[in-house]
VOGU-3710 file (C-alpha; in Angstrom, 3 decimals, decimal comma):
1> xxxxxxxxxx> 296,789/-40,387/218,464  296,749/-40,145/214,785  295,707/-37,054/214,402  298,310/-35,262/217,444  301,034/-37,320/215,279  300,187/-35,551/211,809  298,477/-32,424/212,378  300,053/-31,710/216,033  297,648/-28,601/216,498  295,556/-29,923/219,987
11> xxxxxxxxxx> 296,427/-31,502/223,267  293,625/-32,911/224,502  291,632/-36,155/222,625  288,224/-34,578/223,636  288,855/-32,003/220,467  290,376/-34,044/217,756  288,054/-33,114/214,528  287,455/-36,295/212,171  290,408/-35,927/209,813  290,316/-39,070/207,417
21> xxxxxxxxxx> 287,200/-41,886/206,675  287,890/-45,591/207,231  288,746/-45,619/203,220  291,298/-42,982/202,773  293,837/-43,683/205,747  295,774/-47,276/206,739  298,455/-47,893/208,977  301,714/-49,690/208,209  302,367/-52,559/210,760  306,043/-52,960/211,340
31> xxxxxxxxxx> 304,876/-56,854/210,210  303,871/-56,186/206,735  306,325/-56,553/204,126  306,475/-54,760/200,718  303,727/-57,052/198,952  301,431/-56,330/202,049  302,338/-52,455/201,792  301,897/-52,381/198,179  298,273/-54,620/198,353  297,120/-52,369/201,692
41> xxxxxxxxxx> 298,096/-48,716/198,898  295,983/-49,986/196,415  292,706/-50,429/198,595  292,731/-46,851/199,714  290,296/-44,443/198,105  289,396/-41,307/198,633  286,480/-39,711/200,540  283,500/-38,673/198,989  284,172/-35,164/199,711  288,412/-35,662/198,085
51> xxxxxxxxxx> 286,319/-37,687/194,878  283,621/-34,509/194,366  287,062/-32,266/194,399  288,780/-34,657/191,816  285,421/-34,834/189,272  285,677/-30,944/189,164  288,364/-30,700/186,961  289,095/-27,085/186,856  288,742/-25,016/189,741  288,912/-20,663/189,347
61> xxxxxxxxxx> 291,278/-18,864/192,184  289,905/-15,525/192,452  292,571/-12,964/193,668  290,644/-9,799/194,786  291,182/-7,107/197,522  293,542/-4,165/198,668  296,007/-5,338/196,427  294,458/-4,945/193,594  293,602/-1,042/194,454  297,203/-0,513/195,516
71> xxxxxxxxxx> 298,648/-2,591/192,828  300,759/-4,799/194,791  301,261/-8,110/194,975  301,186/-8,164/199,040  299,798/-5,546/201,407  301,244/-4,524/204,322  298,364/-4,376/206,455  298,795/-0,217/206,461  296,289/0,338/203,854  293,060/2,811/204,268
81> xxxxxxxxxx> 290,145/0,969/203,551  288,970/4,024/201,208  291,221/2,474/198,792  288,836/-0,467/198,295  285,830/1,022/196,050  284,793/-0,837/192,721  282,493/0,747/191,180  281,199/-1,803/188,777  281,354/-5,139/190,411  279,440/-7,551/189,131
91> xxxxxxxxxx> 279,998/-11,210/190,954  277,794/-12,913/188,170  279,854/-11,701/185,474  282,988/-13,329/187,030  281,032/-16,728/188,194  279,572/-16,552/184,267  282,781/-16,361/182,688  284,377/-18,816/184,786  281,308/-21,822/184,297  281,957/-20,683/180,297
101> xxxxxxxxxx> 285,234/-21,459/180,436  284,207/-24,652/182,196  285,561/-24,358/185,855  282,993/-25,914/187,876  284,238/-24,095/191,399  285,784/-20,311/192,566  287,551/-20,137/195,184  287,710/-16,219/196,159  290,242/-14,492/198,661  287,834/-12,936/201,041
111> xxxxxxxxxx> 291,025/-12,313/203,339  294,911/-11,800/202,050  298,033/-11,770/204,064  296,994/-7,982/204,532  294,273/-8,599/206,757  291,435/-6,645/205,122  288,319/-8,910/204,480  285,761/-8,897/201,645  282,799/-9,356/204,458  282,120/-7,020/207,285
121> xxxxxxxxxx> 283,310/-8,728/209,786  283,026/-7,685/213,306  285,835/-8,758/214,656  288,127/-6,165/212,562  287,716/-2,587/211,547  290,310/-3,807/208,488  287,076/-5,009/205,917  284,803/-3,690/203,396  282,299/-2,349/206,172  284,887/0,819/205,893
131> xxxxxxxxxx> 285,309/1,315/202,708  283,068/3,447/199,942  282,134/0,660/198,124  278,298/0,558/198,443  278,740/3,027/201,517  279,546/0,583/203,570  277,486/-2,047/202,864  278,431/-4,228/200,550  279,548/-7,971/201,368  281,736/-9,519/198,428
141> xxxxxxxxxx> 281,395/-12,829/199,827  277,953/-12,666/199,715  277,907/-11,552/195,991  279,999/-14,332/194,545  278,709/-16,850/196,737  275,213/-16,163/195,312  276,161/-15,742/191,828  277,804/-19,438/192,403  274,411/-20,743/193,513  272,468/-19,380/191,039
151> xxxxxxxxxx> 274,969/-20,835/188,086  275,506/-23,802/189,915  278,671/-24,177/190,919  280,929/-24,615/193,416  282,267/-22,284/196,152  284,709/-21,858/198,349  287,028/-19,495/200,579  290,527/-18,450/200,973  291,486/-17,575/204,423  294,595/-16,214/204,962
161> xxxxxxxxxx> 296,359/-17,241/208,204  298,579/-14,628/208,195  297,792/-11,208/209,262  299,532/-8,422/208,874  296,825/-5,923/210,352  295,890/-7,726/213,148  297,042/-6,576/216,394  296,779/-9,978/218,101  299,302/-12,118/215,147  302,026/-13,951/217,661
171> xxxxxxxxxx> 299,621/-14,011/220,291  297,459/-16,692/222,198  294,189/-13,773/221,279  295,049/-14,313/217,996  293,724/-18,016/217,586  290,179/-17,251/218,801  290,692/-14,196/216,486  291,324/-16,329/213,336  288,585/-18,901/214,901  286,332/-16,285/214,980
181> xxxxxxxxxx> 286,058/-14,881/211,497  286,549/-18,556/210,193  283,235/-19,411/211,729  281,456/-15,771/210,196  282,873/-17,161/207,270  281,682/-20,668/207,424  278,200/-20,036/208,807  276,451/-16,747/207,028  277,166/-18,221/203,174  275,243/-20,987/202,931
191> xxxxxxxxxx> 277,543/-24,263/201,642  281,474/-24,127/201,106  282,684/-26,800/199,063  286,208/-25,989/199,831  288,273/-23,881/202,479  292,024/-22,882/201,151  294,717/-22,667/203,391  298,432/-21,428/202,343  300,197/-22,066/205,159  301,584/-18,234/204,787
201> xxxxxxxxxx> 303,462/-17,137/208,423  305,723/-13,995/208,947  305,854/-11,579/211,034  302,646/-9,638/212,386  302,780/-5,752/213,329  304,184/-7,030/216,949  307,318/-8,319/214,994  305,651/-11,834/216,171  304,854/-14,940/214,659  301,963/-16,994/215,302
211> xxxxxxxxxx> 301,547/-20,628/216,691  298,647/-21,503/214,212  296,342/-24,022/215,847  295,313/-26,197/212,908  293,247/-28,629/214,526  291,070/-25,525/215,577  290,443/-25,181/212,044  289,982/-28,388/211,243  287,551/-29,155/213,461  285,514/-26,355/213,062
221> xxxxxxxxxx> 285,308/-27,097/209,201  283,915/-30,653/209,745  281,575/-29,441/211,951  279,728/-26,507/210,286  280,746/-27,468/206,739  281,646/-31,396/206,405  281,270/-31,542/203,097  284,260/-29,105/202,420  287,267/-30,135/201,231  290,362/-28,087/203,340
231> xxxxxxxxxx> 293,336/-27,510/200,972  296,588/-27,121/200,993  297,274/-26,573/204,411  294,941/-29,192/205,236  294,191/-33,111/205,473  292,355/-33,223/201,940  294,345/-31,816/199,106  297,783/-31,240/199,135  300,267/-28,379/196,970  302,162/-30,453/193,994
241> xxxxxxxxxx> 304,899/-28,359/194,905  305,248/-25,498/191,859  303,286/-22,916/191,096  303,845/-23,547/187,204  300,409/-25,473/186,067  303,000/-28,764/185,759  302,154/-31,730/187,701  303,948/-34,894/187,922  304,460/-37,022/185,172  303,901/-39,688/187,869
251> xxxxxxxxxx> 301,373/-38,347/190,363  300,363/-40,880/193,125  297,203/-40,102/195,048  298,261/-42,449/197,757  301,243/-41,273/199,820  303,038/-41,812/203,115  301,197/-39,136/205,641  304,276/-37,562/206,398  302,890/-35,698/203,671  300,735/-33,867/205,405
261> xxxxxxxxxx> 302,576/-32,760/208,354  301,544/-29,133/208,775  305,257/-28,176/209,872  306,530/-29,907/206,153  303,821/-27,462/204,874  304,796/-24,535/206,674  308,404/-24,770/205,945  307,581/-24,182/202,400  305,134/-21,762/202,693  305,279/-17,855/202,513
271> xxxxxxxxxx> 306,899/-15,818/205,395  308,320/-12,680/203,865  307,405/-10,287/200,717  310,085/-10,895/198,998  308,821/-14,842/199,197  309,494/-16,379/195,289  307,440/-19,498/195,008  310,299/-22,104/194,510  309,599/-25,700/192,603  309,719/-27,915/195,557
281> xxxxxxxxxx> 308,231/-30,696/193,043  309,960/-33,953/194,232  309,981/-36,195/190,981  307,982/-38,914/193,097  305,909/-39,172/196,351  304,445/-42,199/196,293  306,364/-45,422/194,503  306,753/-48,649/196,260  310,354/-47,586/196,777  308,738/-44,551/198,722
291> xxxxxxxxxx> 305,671/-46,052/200,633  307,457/-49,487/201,596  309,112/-46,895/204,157  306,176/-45,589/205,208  304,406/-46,067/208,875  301,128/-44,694/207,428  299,615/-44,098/204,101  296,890/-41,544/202,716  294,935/-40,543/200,367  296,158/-37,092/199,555
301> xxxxxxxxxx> 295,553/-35,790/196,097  297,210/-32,952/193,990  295,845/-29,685/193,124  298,073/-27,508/190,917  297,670/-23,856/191,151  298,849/-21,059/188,094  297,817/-17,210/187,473  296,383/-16,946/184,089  298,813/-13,405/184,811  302,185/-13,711/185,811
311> xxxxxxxxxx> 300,513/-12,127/188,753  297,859/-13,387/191,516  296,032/-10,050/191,601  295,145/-7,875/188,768  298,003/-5,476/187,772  297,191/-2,638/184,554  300,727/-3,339/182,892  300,115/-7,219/182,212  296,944/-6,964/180,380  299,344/-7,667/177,191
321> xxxxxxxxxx> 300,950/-10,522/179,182  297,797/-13,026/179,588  298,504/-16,501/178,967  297,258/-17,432/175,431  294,406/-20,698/175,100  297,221/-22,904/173,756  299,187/-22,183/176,992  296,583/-22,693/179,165  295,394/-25,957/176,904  299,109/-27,240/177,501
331> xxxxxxxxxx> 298,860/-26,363/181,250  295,418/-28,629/181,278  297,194/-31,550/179,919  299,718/-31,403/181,566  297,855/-30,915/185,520  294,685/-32,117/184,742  295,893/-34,941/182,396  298,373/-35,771/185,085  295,817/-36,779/187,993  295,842/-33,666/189,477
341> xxxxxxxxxx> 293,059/-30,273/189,425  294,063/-26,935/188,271  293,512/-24,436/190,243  293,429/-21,536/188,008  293,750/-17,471/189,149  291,517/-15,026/187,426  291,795/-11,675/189,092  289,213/-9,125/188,455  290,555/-5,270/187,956  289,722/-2,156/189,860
351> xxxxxxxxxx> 286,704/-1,842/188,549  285,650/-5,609/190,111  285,166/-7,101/185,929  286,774/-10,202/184,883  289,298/-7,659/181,900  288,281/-8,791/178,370  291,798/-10,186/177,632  291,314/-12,586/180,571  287,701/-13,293/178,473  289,380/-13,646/175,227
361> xxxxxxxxxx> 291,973/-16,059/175,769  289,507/-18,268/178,546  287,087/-18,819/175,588  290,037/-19,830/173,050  290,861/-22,349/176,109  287,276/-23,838/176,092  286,883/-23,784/172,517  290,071/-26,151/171,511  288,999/-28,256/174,818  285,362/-28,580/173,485
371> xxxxxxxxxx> 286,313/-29,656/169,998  288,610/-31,803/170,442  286,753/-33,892/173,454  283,555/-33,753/171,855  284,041/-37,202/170,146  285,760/-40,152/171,562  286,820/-41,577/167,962  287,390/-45,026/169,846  283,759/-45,565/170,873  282,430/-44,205/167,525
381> xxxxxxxxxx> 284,391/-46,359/165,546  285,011/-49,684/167,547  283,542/-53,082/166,475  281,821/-54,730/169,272  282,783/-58,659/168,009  280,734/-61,192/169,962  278,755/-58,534/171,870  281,732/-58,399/174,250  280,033/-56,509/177,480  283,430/-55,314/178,611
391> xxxxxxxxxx> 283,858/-52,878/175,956  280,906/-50,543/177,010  282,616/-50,453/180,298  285,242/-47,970/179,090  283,406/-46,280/176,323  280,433/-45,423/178,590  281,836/-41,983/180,136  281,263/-43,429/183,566  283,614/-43,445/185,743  282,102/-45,914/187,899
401> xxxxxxxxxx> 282,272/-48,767/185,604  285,237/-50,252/184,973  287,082/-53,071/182,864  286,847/-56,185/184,697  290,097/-58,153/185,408  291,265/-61,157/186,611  295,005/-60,980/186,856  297,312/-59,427/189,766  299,971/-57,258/189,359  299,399/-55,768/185,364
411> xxxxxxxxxx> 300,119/-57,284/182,642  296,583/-56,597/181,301  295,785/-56,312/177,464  292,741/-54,351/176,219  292,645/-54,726/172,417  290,258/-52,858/170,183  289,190/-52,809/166,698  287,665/-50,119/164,298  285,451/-50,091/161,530  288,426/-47,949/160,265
421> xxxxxxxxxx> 291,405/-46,629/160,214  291,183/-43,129/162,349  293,444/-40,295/162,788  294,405/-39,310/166,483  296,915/-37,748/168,485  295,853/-37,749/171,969  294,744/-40,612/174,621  293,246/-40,627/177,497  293,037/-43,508/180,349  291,124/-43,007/183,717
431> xxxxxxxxxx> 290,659/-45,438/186,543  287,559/-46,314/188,822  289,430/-44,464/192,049  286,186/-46,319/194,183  288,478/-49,080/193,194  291,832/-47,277/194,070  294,786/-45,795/191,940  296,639/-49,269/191,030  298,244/-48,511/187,575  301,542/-48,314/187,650
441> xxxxxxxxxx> 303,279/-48,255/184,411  301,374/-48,938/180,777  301,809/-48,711/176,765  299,504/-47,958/174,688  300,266/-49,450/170,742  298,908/-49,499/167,293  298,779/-52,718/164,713  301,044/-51,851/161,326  300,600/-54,964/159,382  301,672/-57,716/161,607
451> xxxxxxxxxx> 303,404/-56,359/164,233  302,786/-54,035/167,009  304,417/-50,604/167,461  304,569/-48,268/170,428  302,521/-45,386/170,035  302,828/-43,347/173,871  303,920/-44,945/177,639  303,684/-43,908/180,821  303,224/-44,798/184,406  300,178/-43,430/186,624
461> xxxxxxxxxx> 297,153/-43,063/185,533  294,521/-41,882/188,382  291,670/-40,061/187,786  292,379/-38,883/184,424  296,198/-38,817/182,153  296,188/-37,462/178,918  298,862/-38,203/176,466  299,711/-36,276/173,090  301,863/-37,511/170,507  302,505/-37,331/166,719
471> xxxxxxxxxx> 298,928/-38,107/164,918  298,966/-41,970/164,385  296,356/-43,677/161,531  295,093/-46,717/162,442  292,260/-49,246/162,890  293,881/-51,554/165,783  295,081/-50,082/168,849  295,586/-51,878/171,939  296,444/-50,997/176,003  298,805/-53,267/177,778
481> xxxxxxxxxx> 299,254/-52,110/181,585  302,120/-53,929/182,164  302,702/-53,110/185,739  300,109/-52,560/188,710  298,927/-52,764/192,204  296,638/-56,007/192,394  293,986/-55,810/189,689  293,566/-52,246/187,548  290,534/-50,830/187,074  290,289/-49,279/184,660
491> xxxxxxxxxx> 287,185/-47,050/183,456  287,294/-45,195/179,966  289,795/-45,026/176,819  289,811/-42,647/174,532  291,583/-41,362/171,632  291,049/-37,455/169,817  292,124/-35,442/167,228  293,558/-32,214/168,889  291,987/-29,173/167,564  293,725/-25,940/167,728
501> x> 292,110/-22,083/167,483
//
């Protein structure tokens, strides 16, 4: 019944796919009260499949197809497949440049709302198998999910629901249709780590729209590919709600499951070509104020999506109009840094090459990244009085370890000392989310003399928050969580020196 109430795809019990683990879902009894509520939202944790998503980081959106040979933004579903023909495509030069720039996944649109597929698929003339790229014969797909296996990382698939080629969109044929080339997709490609949904629904070339079976999909995923997260439209990852690179500044992994009701989905979700991606980011999702009202609560993380062009697919005239490595450093801090992973679009041009300004400004990214992460000035400099054990626990770059605590509710205090004063202008705080995602609002402070002074605050932390501020010298420095559900866990500190290009 849980799975009817949220994803209200299937009828029958017999076909229900296995939506959420025994960790990642709990329901509300109408007898708990607010302290139950609160104590039942910190013991969720996500799946091992939702925790492999978080770890990645950085995830590359690859936005390739008719659209970028007709320079559009969305097909029509008209197009001639002759238009699709590059001539130098090289999948391992766009799987290279993304593991350089350290995204450890692509996701790659092997079908847009326009129906034509990268993979000759037989269940549409509408694909590559009619096109003069490699007369024929070529298989995209195939290309950039072996260049991901050979530099070891990550893939997965786009899907679009929406067709606008398809003869059967806003018909019954139509499921087994979109069934159909789902399962080509998900058994001739060896593993997908991760199947993206948008949601998207107009009007097909009957003047239709379609009843999308969900729990179809669903079930067919966990099935042939259980290891894949399903995004978006899906139970394991949900939108943050802008298409900006912004997350929250407090981002709750746990949230009531209304969340992920399909139809909440699909009412924000594309339906016409003139669709503008609107910032539907609610300030909060998941505060006791919001999941005391809850009748269910899950584990349902952020992902925050951004074109590295104002664009999704390559366009000639905004080559000069790339975001620079300081824009997309600030975009990291402020998605990754704010428990979410960013989803990043890199569209390849005509020719099928990652452009060189795309390059250019992806290594300037890594570069200020690289130096100023390379050297947790906390751990290099603290003094380890009495052989206190606790302090490897968040200097260790585990995150499976985790300072141990006694007290309920915050009002923690983890104090360090350094050999000496050190200059630093950026923090970072994770949590152990085997534990849960508990943290609810902390300082962090540095000793001046005798008194304490406030150097950055905030509220969740998650998997990872990153804080900048004005560069602060000291040798005493100390983190006082001062609200939290039951005991934090808490599982590395660190403080940098931001480095710029």
């Amino acid at each position: 019944m849980i799975i009817i109430i949220l994803i209200g795809a299937c009828s029958s019990l017999k076909s229900q796919a296995q939506i959420f683990d025994k960790n990642n879902y709990i329901k509300i009894k109408p007898s708990d009260d607010s302290i139950a509520i609160v104590h039942k939202a910190a013991r969720i944790t996500p799946s091992a499949r939702q925790l492999r998503w978080q770890e990645l980081e950085l995830t590359a959106f690859i936005h390739f197809g008719m659209n970028t040979f007709t320079n559009k933004e969305w097909g029509d579903g008209t197009e001639n497949p002759s238009l699709f023909n590059p001539k130098k495509l090289d999948a391992r030069q766009w799987v290279k440049v993304c593991k350089e720039a350290g995204f450890k996944q692509i996701i790659l649109t092997a079908k847009h709302h326009d129906g034509f597929c990268l993979w000759p698929s037989k269940y549409t003339e509408h694909s590559v198998k009619n096109s003069p790229w490699k007369g024929g014969k070529g298989d995209v797909v195939k290309e950039v999910a072996n260049a991901c296996k050979e530099f070891g990382i990550g893939f997965g698939v786009y899907l679009s629901p929406w067709d606008r080629n398809s003869e059967y969109f806003g018909s019954m044929k139509y499921n087994d249709f979109f069934i159909n080339q789902l399962t080509e997709l998900l058994t001739n490609y060896g593993q997908i780590d991760e199947v993206w949904f948008d949601g998207a629904n107009g009007e097909g070339p009957s003047g239709k729209k379609q009843v999308y079976e969900y729990n179809r999909w669903y079930e067919l995923i966990r099935k042939l590919q259980p290891k894949a997260t399903i995004a978006v439209s899906g139970p394991d990852v949900r939108w943050v709600g802008t298409e900006t690179g912004y997350g929250r500044e407090t981002e709750w992994s746990v949230v009531p499951a209304n969340e992920l009701s399909t139809e909440k989905i699909a009412d924000n979700s594309q339906k016409k070509v003139e669709f503008a991606p609107r910032d539907l980011m609610s300030k909060d999702l998941g505060s006791r104020a919001k999941i005391v009202k809850a009748k269910s609560l899950v584990w349902y993380p952020a992902e925050i999506d951004v074109s590295i062009r104002p664009g999704w697919f390559y366009h000639p005239s905004e080559d000069n109009k790339v975001k620079t490595p300081e824009k997309l450093t600030d975009i990291y801090y402020s998605s990754v840094g704010r428990n979410g992973v960013l989803l990043l679009n890199i569209p390849p041009t005509t020719d099928g090459l990652i452009s060189e300004s795309d390059i250019k400004s992806l290594n300037g990214f890594r570069y200020q990244l690289n130096k100023t992460f390379r050297t947790n000035l906390l751990a290099e400099g603290v003094k380890n009085e009495n052989n206190n054990r606790d302090i490897n626990t968040v200097l260790d770059n585990k995150p499976n370890t985790f300072w141990p605590t006694k007290t309920k509710n915050g009002n923690v205090i983890i104090e360090f000392k350094m050999n000496k004063a050190k200059n630093f202008d950026v923090l970072l705080l994770q949590e152990n989310l085997k534990i849960g995602q508990r943290v609810e609002q902390f300082v962090f402070e540095y000793k001046d003399g005798a008194s304490w002074k406030v150097i950055t605050e905030g509220t969740t932390i998650g998997f990872k928050r990153l804080l900048r501020f004005p560069q602060v010298t000291a040798s005493q420095v100390r983190l006082r969580i001062l609200s939290s559900r039951l005991n934090p866990a808490i599982s590395e500190i660190g403080l940098y020196k931001q480095v710029s290009l």
